[in-house]
N, C-alpha and C positions, 0 to 999 in steps of 0.2 A: 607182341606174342602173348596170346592167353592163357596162363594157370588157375588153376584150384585146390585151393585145400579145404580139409577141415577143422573146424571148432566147435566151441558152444557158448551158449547164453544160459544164464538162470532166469525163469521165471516162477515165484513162490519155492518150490524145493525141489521145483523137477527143474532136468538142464532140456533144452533144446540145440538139435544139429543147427550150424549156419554154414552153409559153403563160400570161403572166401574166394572171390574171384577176382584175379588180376590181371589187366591187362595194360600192358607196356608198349607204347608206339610213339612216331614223332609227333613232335609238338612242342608247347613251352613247357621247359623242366619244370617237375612239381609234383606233390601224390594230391589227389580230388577221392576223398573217401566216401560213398554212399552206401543207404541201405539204412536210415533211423540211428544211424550212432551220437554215443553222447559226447559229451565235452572230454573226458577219458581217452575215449577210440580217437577224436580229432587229434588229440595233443600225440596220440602215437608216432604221427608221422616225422616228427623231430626225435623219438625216442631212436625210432628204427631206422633213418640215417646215419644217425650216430653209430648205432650199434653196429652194422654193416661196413663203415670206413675202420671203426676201433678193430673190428674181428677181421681184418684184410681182404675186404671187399671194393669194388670199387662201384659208387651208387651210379646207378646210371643214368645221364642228363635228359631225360625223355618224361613225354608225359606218362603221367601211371592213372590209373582208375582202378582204384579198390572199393568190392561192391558186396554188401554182406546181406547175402539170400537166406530165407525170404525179408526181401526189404522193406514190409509191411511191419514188420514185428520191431521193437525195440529193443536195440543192443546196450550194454553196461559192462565196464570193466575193464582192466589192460588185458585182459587172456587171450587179446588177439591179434597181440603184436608177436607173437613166433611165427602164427599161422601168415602173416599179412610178409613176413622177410622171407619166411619160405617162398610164396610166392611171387615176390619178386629176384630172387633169386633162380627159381625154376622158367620163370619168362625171360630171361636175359641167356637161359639154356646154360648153364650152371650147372643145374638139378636136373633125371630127366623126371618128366613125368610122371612117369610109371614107377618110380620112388615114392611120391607123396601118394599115391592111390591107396585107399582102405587102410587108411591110417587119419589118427586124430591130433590134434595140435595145438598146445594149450600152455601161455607162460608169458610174462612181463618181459621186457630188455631192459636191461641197463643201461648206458652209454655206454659203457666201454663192452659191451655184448656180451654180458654175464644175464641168467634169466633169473629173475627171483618168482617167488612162487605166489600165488593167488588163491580168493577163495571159490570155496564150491566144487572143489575136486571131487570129495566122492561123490554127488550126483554124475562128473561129468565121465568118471570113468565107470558107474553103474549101466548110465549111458552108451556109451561104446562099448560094453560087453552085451546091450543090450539090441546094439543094432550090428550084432556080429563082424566087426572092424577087426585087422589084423594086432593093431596094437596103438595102444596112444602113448605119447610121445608130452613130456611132460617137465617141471623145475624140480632137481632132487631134493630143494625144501618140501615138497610135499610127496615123496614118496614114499614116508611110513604113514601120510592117511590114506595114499592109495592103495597099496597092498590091502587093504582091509576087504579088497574086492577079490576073491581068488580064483584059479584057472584064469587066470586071463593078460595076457603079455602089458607091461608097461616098462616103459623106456623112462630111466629121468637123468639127467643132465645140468650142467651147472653154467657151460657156457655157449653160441652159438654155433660157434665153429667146431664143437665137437659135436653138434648134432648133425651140421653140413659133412664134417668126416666119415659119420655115421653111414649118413644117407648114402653119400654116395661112393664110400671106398667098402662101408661094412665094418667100420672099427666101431669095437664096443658091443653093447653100452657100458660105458666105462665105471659106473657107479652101480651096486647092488647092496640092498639095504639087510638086512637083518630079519627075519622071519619078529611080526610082531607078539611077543608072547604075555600072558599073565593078561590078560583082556579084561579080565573078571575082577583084578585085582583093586578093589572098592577103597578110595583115600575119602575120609569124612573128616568134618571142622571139627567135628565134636560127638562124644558118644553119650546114648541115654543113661548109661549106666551109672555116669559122674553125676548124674544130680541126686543130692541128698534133701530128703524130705520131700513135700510136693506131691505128695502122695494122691490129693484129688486131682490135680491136676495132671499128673500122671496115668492113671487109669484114664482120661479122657482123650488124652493121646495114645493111649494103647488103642483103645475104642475105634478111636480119628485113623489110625495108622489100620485097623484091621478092616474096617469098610469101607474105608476111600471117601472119611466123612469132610466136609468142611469143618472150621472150627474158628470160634472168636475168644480173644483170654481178654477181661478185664481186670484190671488190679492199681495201683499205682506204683508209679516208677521204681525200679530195682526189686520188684517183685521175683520176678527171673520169667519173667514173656517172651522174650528173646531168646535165652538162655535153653529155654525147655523148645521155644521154636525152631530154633537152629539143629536141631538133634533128634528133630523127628525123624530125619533121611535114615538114619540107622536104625531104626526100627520098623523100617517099610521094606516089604519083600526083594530079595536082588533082580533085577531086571533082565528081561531073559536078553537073548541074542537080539532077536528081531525088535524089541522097544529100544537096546541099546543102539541101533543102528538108525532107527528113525530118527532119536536124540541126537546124535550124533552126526546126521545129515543137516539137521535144523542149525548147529553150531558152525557147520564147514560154512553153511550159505551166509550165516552173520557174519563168517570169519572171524571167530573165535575159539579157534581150534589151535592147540601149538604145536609145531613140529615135534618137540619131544613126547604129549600126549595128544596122539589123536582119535583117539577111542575113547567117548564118553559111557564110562561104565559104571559108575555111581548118581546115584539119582540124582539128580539137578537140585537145587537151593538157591532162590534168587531175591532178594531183597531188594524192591527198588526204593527210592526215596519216596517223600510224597509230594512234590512237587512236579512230578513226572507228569508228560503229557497223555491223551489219548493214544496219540500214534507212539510216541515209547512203550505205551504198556500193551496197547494192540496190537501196534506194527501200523508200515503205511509208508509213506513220505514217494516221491517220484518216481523212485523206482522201490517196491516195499519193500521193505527187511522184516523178518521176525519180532516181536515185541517181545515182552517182560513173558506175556503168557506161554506164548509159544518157547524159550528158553526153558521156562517151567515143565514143559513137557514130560510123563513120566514121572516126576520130580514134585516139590512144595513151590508155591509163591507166597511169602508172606510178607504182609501188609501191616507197618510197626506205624501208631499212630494213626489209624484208621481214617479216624473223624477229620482229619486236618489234608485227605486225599480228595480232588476236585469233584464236585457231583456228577460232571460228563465222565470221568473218570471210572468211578461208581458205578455206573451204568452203562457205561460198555461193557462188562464185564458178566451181563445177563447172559448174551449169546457165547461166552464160551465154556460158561458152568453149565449152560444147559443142554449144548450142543456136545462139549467136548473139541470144538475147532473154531476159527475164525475164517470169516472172509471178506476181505476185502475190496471195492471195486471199483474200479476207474472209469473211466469215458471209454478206454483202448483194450482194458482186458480187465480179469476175474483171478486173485489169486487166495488162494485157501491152504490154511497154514495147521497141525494140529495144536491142538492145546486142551490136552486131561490133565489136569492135576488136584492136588489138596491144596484149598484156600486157606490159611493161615490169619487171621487179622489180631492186632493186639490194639487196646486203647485205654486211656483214664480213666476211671469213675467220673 
């Protein structure tokens, strides 16, 4: 019997719909996953037996084919092991149908069928408000970054079989979070005020901070380059609504967002080493994640020990002071990440 739901994929910091489709028939018991999935999505299928027997289910001995459309594109992540029990559950007629329609479905299992929560929610619920869906359906670890989305129905949950209660009796949603308040409320490492003396070097950071200049400090060690760099964030304008939400999409996709904050609303400050690679400070790797620049977003990047950062290194970093973004490109697709910020650099004489 065939079912469908939905989910999503991240590509760069937009999500994409995937409709899971599964189909349940005789044959040699087993789940067969298709559709580009990675190493992730494969190992789900031991996740989601487990969780289905733990949650008092009984798996059913048949073949399964789970097929993630469009199966051109490439999948990443656990966020599709709810949507993929859903439907198997819905093809065994469990569920009916007309339950999972116009709805979205997004969350890890556990074994014992607890969902934990994943990155990339708020693109995926920007998403489904965006393709007018009735409501998605989600881990309540991540339902104070999803509120950040408003008017728009989100269900979250902590284990499977209350989301199967849900569906199909109507109980719930048994968990409701707290309206998130103080949005704006700006926590800094350090304020500019504390520095005593410094006074040239101060006005050039006033300077830096009021035109959105780059800036390089030489001195030698314990001069306070760091000290005076770390504190620039408090002297750069507060970031309106719309830059705090780009920021803060770019965090959810790194996963770097915590349940207790998920609103990035003071400007970013990111200090990498200098032994960092291209693709750390770029971004990049198989499937890309955001770099050092793009985190920077909004925000400073600075660069302590300049001289001693790789020369490719170095020079990646033309296209995103000059541009304001990166892009990145593979054989299979094109992803492009923003990245404005103030360059920072500090070095010896």
């Amino acid at each position: 019997m065939l079912s469908k739901t939905l989910s999503f994929t991240i590509l760069g910091l937009s999500a994409f719909p995937v409709e899971v489709e599964v189909d349940i028939s005789r044959g040699l018991p087993g789940i067969t996953i298709v559709g580009l999935p990675d190493s992730s999505i494969k190992e789900s299928k031991e996740r989601i037996r487990s969780a289905l027997i733990n949650s008092g289910f009984d798996f059913p001995l048949k073949k399964i084919i789970v097929n993630l459309s469009p199966a051109d594109l490439k999948k990443e992540g656990t966020g599709f092991d709810l949507a993929i029990a859903l439907g198997i559950l819905s093809g065994e007629g469990l569920l009916e149908k007309e339950k999972l329609k116009n709805k979205a479905f997004v969350g890890e299992l556990s074994l014992d069928g607890s969902i934990r929560g994943v990155r990339g929610i708020l693109p995926f619920v920007l998403k489904a408000k965006e393709l007018d869906l009735e409501e998605i359906i989600l881990p309540y670890e991540n339902l104070r970054e999803a509120k950040l989305v408003k008017n728009f129905k989100i269900s979250a949950f902590k284990h499977l079989r209350e989301i199967f209660d849900y569906l199909k009796f109507g109980k719930g949603p048994l968990y409701e979070n707290e309206e998130i308040e103080n949005l704006f409320e700006e926590e800094f490492q350090g304020d500019f005020s504390e520095i005593v003396g410094q006074h040239f070097a101060k006005r050039a950071f006033e300077i830096s901070a009021a035109g959105g200049h780059n800036i390089l400090l030489i001195g030698p060690p314990g001069a306070g380059k760091t000290m005076l760099a770390s504190r620039l964030p408090s002297i750069l304008p507060p970031m309106s609504y719309e830059e705090a939400l780009e920021t803060t999409k770019i965090y959810s996709v790194a996963g770097l967002l915590s349940p207790e904050k998920p609103f990035i609303s003071a400007r970013p400050f990111r200090n990498p080493h200098f032994n960092i690679s291209e693709a750390g400070l770029i971004g990049g790797g198989p499937f890309p994640r955001p770099g050092e620049v793009s985190l920077a977003h909004n925000g400073v990047l600075f660069l302590d020990e300049f001289p001693e950062f790789r020369r490719d290194v170095i020079e990646a970093l033309r296209q995103p002071l000059e541009d304001g973004k990166v892009t990145i490109t593979r054989a299979a697709f094109t992803v492009t990440y923003p990245a404005r910020f103030i360059l920072v650099c500090a070095m010896n004489p």
